[in-house]
C-alpha positions in Angstrom: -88.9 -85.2 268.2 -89.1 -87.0 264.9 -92.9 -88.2 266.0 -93.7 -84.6 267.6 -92.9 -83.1 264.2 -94.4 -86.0 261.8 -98.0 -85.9 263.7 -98.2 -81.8 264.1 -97.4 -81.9 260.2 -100.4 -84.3 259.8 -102.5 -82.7 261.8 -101.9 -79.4 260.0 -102.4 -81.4 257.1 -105.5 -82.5 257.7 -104.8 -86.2 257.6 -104.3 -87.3 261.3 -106.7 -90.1 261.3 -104.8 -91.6 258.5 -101.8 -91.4 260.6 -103.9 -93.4 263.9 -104.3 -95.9 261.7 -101.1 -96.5 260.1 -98.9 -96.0 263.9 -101.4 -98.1 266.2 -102.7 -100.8 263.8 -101.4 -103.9 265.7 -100.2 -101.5 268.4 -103.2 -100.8 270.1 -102.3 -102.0 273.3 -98.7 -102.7 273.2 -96.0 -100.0 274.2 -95.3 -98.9 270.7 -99.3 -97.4 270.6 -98.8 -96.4 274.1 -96.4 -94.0 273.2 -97.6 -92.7 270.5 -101.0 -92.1 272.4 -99.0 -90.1 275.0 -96.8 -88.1 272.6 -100.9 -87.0 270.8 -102.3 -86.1 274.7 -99.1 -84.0 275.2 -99.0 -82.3 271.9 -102.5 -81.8 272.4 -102.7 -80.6 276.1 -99.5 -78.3 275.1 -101.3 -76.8 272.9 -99.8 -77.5 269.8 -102.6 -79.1 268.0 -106.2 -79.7 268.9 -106.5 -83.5 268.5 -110.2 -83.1 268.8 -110.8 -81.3 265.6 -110.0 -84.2 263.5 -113.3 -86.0 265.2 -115.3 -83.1 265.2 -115.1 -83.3 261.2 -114.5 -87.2 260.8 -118.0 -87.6 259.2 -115.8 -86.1 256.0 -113.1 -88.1 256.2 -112.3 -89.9 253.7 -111.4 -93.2 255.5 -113.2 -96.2 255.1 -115.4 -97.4 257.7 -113.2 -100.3 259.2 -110.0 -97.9 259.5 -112.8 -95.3 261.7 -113.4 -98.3 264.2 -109.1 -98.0 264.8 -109.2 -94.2 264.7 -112.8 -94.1 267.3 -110.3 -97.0 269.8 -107.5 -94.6 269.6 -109.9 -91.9 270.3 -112.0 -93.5 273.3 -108.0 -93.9 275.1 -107.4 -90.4 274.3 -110.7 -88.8 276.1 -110.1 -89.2 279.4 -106.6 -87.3 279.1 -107.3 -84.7 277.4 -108.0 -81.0 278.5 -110.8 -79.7 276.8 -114.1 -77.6 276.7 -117.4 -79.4 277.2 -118.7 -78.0 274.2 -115.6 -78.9 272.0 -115.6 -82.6 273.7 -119.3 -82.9 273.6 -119.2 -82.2 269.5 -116.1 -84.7 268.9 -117.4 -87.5 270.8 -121.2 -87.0 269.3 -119.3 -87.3 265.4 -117.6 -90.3 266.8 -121.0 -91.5 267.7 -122.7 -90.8 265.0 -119.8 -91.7 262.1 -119.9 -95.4 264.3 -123.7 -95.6 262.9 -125.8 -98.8 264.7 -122.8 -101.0 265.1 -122.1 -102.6 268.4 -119.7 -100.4 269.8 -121.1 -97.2 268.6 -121.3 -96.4 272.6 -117.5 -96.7 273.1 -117.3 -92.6 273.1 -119.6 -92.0 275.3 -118.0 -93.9 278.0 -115.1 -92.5 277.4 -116.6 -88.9 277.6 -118.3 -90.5 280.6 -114.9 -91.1 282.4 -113.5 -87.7 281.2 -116.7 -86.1 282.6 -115.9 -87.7 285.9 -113.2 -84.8 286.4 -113.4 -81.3 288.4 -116.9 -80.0 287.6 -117.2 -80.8 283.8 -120.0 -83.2 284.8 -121.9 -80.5 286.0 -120.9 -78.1 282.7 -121.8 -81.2 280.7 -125.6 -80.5 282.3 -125.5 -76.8 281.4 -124.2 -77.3 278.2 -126.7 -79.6 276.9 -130.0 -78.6 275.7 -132.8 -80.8 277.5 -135.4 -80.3 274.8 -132.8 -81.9 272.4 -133.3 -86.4 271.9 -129.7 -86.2 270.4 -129.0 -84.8 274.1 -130.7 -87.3 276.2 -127.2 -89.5 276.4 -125.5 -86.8 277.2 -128.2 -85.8 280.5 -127.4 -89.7 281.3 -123.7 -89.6 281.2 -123.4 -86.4 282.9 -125.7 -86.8 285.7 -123.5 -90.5 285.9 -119.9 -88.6 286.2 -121.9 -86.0 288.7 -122.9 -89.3 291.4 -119.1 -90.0 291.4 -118.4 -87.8 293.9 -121.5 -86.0 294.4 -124.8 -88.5 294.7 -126.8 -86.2 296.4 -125.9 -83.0 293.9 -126.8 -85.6 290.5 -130.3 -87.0 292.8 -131.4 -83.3 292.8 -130.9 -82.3 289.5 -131.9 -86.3 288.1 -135.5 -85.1 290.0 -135.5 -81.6 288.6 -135.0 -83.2 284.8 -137.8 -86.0 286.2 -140.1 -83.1 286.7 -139.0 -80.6 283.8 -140.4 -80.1 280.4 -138.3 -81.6 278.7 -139.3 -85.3 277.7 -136.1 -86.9 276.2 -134.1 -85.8 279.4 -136.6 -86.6 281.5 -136.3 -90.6 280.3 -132.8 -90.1 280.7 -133.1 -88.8 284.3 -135.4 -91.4 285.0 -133.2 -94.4 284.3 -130.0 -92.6 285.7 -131.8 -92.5 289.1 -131.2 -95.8 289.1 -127.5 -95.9 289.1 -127.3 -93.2 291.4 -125.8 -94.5 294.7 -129.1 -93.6 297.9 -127.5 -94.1 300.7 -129.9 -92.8 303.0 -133.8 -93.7 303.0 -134.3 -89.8 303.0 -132.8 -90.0 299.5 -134.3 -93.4 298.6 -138.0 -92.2 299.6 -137.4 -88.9 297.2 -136.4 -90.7 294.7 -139.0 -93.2 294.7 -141.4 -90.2 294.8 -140.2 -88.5 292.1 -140.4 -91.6 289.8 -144.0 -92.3 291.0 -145.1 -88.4 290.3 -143.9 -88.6 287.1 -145.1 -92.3 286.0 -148.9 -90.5 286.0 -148.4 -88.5 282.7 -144.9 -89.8 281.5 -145.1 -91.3 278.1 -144.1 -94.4 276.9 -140.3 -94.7 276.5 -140.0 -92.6 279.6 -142.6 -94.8 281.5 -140.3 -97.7 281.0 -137.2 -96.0 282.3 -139.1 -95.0 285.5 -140.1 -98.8 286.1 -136.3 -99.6 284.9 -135.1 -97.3 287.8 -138.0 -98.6 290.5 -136.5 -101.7 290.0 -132.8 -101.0 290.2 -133.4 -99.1 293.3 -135.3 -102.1 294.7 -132.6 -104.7 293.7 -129.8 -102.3 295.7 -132.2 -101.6 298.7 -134.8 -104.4 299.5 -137.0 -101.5 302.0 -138.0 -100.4 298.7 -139.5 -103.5 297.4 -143.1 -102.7 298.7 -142.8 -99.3 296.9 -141.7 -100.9 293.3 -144.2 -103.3 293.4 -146.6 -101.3 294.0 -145.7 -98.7 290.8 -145.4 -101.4 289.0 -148.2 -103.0 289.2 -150.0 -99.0 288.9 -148.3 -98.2 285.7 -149.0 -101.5 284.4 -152.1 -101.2 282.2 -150.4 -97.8 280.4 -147.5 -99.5 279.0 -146.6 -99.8 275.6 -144.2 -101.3 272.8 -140.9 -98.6 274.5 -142.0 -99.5 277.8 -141.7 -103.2 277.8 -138.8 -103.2 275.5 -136.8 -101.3 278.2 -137.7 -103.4 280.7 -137.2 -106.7 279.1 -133.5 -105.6 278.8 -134.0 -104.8 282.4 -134.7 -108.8 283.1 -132.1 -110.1 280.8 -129.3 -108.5 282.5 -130.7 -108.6 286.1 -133.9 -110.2 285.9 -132.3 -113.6 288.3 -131.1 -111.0 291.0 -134.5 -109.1 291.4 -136.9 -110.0 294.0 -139.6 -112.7 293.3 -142.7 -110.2 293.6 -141.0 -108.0 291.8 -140.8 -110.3 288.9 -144.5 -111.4 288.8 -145.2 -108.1 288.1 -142.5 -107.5 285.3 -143.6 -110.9 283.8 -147.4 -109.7 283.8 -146.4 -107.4 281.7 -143.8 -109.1 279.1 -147.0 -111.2 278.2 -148.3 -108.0 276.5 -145.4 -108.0 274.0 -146.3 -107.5 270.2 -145.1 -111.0 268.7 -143.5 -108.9 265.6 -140.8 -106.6 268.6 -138.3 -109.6 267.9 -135.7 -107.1 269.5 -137.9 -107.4 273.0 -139.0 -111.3 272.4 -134.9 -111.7 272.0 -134.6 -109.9 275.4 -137.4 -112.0 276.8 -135.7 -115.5 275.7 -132.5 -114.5 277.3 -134.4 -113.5 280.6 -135.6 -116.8 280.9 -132.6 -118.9 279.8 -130.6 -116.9 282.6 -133.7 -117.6 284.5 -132.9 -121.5 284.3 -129.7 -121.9 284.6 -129.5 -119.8 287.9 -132.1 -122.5 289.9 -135.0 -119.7 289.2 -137.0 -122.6 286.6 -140.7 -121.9 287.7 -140.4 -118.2 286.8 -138.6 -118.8 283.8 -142.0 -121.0 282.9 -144.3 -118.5 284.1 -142.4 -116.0 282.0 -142.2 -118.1 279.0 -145.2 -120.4 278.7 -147.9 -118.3 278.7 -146.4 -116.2 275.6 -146.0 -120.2 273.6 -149.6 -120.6 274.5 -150.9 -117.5 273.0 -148.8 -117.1 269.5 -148.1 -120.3 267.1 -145.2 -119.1 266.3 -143.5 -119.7 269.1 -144.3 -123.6 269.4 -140.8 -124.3 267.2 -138.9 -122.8 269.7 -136.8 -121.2 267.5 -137.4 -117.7 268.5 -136.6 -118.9 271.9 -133.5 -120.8 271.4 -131.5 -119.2 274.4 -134.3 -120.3 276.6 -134.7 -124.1 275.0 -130.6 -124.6 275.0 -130.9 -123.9 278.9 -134.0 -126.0 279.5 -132.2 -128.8 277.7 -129.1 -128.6 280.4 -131.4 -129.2 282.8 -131.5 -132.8 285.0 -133.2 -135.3 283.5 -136.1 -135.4 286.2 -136.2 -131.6 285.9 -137.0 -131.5 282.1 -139.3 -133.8 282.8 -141.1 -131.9 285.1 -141.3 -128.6 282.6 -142.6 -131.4 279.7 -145.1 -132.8 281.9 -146.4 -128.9 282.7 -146.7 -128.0 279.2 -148.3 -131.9 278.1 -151.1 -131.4 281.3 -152.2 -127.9 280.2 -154.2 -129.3 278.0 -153.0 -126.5 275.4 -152.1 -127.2 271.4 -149.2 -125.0 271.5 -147.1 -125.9 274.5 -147.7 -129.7 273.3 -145.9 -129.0 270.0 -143.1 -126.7 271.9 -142.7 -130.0 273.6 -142.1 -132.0 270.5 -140.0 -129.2 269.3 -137.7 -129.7 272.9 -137.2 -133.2 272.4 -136.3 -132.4 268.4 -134.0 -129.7 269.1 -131.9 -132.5 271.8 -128.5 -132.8 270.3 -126.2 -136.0 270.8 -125.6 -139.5 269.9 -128.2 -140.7 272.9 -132.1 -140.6 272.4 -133.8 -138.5 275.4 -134.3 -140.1 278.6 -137.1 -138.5 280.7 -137.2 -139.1 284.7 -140.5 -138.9 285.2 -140.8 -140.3 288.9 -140.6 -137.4 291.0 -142.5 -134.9 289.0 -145.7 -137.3 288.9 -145.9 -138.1 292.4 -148.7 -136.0 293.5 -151.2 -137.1 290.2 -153.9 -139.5 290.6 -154.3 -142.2 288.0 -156.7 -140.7 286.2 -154.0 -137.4 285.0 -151.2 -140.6 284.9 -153.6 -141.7 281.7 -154.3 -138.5 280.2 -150.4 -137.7 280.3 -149.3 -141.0 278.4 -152.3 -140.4 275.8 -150.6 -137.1 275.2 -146.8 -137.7 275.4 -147.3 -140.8 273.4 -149.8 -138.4 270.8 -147.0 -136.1 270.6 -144.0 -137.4 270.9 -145.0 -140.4 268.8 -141.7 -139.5 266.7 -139.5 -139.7 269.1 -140.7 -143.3 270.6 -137.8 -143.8 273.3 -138.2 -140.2 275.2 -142.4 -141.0 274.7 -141.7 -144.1 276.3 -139.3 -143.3 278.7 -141.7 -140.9 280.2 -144.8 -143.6 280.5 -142.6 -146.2 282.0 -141.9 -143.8 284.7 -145.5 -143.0 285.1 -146.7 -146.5 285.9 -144.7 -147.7 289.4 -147.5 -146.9 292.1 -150.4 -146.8 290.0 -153.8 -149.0 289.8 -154.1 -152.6 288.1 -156.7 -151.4 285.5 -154.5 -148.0 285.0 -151.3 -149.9 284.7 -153.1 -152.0 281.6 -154.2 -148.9 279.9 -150.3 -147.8 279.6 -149.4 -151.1 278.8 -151.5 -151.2 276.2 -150.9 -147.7 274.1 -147.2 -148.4 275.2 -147.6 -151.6 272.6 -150.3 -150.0 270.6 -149.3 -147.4 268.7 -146.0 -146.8 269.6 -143.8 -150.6 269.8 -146.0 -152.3 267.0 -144.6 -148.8 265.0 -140.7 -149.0 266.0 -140.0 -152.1 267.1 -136.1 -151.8 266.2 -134.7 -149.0 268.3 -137.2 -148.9 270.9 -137.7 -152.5 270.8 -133.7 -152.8 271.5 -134.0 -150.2 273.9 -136.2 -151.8 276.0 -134.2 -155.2 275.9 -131.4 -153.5 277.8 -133.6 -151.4 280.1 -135.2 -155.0 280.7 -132.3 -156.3 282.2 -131.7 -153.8 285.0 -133.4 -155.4 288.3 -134.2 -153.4 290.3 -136.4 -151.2 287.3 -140.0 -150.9 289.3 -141.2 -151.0 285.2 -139.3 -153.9 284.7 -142.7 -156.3 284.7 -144.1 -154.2 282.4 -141.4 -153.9 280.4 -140.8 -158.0 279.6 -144.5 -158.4 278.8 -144.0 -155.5 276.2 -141.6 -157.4 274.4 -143.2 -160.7 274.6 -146.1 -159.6 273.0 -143.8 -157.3 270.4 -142.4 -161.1 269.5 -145.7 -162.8 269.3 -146.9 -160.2 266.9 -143.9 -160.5 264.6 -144.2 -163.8 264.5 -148.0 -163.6 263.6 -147.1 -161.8 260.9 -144.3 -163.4 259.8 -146.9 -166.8 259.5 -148.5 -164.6 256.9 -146.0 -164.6 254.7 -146.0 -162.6 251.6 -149.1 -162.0 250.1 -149.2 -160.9 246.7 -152.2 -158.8 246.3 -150.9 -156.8 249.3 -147.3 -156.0 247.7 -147.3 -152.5 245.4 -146.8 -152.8 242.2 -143.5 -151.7 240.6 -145.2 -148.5 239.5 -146.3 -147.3 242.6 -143.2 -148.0 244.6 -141.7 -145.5 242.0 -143.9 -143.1 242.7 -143.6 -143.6 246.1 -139.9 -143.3 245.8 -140.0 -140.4 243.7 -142.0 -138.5 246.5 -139.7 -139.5 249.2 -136.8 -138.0 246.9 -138.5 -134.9 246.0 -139.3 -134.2 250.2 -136.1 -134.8 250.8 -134.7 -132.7 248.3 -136.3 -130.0 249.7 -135.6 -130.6 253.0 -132.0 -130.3 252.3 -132.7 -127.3 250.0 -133.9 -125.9 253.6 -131.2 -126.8 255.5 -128.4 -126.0 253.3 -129.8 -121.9 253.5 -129.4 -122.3 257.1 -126.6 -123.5 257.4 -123.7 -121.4 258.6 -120.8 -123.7 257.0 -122.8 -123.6 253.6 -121.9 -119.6 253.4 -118.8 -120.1 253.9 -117.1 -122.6 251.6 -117.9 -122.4 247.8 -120.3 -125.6 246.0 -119.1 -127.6 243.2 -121.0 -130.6 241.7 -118.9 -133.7 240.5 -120.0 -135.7 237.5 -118.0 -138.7 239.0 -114.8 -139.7 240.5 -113.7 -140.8 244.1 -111.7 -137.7 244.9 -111.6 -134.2 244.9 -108.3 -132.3 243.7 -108.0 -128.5 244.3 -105.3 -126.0 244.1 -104.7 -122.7 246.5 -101.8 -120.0 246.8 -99.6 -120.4 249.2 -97.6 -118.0 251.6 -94.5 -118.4 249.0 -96.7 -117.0 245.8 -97.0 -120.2 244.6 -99.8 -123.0 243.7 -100.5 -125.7 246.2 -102.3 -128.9 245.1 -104.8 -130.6 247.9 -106.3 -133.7 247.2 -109.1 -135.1 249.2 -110.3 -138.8 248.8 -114.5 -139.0 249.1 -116.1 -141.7 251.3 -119.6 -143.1 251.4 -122.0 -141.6 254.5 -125.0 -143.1 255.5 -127.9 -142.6 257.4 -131.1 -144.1 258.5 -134.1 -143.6 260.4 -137.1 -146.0 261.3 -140.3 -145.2 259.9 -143.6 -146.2 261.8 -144.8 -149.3 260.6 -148.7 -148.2 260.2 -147.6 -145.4 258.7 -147.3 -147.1 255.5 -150.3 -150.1 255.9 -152.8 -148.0 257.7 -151.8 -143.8 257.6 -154.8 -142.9 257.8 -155.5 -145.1 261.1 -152.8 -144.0 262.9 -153.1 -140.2 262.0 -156.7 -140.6 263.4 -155.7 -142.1 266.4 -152.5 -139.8 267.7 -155.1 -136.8 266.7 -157.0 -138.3 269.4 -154.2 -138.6 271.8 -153.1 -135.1 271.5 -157.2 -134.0 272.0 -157.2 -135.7 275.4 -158.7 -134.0 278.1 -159.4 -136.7 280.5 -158.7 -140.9 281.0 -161.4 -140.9 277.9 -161.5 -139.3 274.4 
């Protein structure tokens, strides 16, 4: 009785939020917020108090936002027990809403009003209730007619197509798109529905355009006799769709894109490619689609989704706007990556060349790259076998182990006077440029026997070693050695790039916002002090250690830059076996 009396006090008092807060923090879900939850939908459904009146007027409460998200939990648990009006539950859960503002779980309410609506005919009093000329509404038209095709499909399919062919444009988009949840379990009631969606795609607009096709394509994923008909709209409503349109249905292929039918999704991805490159909400959507596209064995439409939109905007080729999509691609088997770099290298295109350099850049671990290139080359004639080693070697020239991985695996099968030609740009540019790692690299690859490149591989390094030695019989020659002022300009360069490159790094980096910085002066240990659970100061020392790091420049890059610039430029420009 104690609790009965404390929270009718409160709630006459004006102050029952405060009280959610203070009884079900760290109670939530255990028996202690249980209770209390039933004790509110009892003193409520008594009677007593109208729990709802404190969520009708939370947008004046003077609670602070993360104390609302505790009262709106305690709130979506109470909805679905409570005995109310529509109008009066309508108006609490649209504050809710609307006090919850953009964050995440703003929509919490509305499934809980969803699951309250579900019961004796309040879904259908929810439809008569709202006003259909109202966008503020337009949930509310979803959710009901939702709750209605619980227990009534038929009953919510009528009035869906009645909103579909109303006035009212914000309920017809949300008719539209419930149609597509609604359960047609007849083809009577899958034919009118697919009618009613095609009538209105003529003269719907945008956003409600893209919740027709939305719904065409739920339908079709449920009931594959209605694939000919989606495929068909789709295709129709095409060339009319805008920035709303595509946006709806690129969240269409991110969260079912890998269950819906292949023809299908040639015509959604036709009409991705029309995305504005500055909608990073919908290119988001888009990147998801096709990493969920990869990793569920669908790969060639995940490229054919993907590619053509690196091709057309530059700012794609870092891959960092599609780093769902590159993570997945980077999962994949060794001769399967292959296959997708060997794709975008052949196009002949600028951009998907560099998104390749990005792929290999962005590959995390200890281990360089590896590239199977076997099976994915076994239908090209010698001719495209030459163009592709001019262009990995052009653009992967950084990364000289994955460049020549994937020219070693080009040459088994090939002709004599083809086989020379990848010898030779094997040697020259890329081993006479690194000839530690790769150099090494190729030692150990050298010694496996049954390697069809292993030939090929043991000439490499016998003419790496003839051409150290040549210039090892040089010796040093003066007049070629910088002078001490020049190395220190060179030096001071190479400090001030790096500089900034860890300037870069340091804003993006997610540990960098969290700690604090300090500089020392000197010293080989750091000594701070924290407070401890007792109140008191705690000393922690922390002994500093040297790190180190290198990487292997290209030789010519330093004796003849502009050479080798000049001749990976003409790599990368290759569109046949000749410049």
């Amino acid at each position: 009785m104690a609790d009965e009396e404390e929270i009718i006090e409160r709630h006459r008092a004006g102050t029952l939020p405060e009280l959610f807060v203070e009884r079900t923090r760290r109670h939530r879900n255990d028996d202690v917020g249980k209770a209390f939850q039933e004790i509110l939908t009892k003193l409520h459904n008594d009677g007593k108090i109208d729990v709802l009146e404190s969520a009708r007027t939370i947008s004046s409460s003077s609670i602070n936002q993360h104390d609302f998200f505790t009262v709106m939990h305690v709130y979506c648990e109470l909805i679905p027990t409570l005995q109310a009006e529509v109008p009066a539950m309508l108006a609490a859960v649209k504050a809710l809403v609307a006090r919850a503002g953009d964050d995440l779980v703003s929509g919490m309410p509305n499934s809980a009003y969803r699951t309250w609506a579900e019961q004796g005919d309040r879904a259908r009093m929810t439809l008569v209730t709202i006003n259909e000329e109202n966008p503020e509404d337009s949930a509310y038209v979803f959710l009901g007619l939702q709750a209605l095709a619980k227990d009534s499909p038929d009953d919510a399919l009528i009035q869906a197509i009645a909103y579909v062919e109303g006035p009212g444009a914000p309920a017809r988009s949300a008719a539209s798109k419930a149609i597509g949840t609604i359960a047609l379990k007849t083809p009577e009631a899958r034919s009118r529905a697919v009618d009613a969606l095609a009538a209105a795609a003529v003269t719907a607009d945008d956003n409600s355009l893209g919740h027709i096709l939305t719904a065409i394509c739920e339908i079709a994923r449920a009931h594959h006799d209605m694939e000919a008909s989606a495929v068909a709209l789709i295709a129709t409503a095409a060339p009319r769709v805008g920035d709303q349109a595509i946006h709806q249905l690129s969240l269409e292929l991110m969260f079912h894109g890998e269950a819906l039918p292949p023809d299908i999704m040639t015509g959604l991805t036709a009409i991705m490619h029309e995305v504005a490159i500055g909608n990073l909400g919908t290119l988001e959507n888009i990147d998801a689609a096709g990493s969920k596209l990869v990793t569920r064995g669908r790969l060639d439409e995940a490229l054919t989704l993907i590619t053509p939109l690196i091709a057309a905007h530059d700012e794609l080729t870092s891959l960092e706007a599609l780093d769902s999509f590159s993570y997945a691609l980077r999962g994949l088997a060794s001769d399967q990556l292959a296959k997708v770099m060997i794709g975008w290298l052949l196009s002949l295109d600028h951009n998907l060349g560099q998104a390749a350099l990005s792929l290999v850049r962005n590959h995390q671990g200890d281990a360089p790259l590896i590239l199977d290139a076997g099976r994915a080359t076994l239908g090209l004639v010698d001719a495209d076998k030459i163009l592709l080693a001019h262009r990995a070697i052009g653009y992967l020239f950084t990364h000289a182990i994955t460049a020549a991985s994937l020219v070693l695996g080009l040459i088994p099968g090939v002709a004599e006077t083809s086989r020379k030609t990848m010898t030779e740009i094997l040697f020259d540019p890329l081993l006479i440029n690194y000839s530690g790692e790769l150099a090494d690299w190729l030692s150990e690859r050298a010694k496996a026997t049954n390697d069809p490149a292993q030939p090929v591989i043991k000439e490499l390094l016998a003419r790496l070693e003839s051409y150290i030695e040549g210039l090892r019989k040089a010796g040093r020659i003066k007049e070629l050695r910088p002078s001490e002022r020049e190395r220190l300009i060179e030096n001071h360069r190479q400090t001030k790039s790096m500089r900034q490159v860890h300037k870069q790094a340091e804003k993006k980096s997610v540990f960098m916002s969290l700690v604090s910085r300090s500089v020392m002066l000197y010293g080989n240990r750091s000594i701070s002090y924290f407070g401890g659970s007792d109140g008191k100061k705690q000393r922690n020392e922390m002994k500093l250690h040297s790190i180190s790091h290198s990487f292997e420049a290209p030789r010519l890059d330093i004796l003849e830059p502009f050479d080798l610039d000049y001749k990976l430029r003409i790599f990368r420009a290759m569109r046949g076996a000749k410049p």
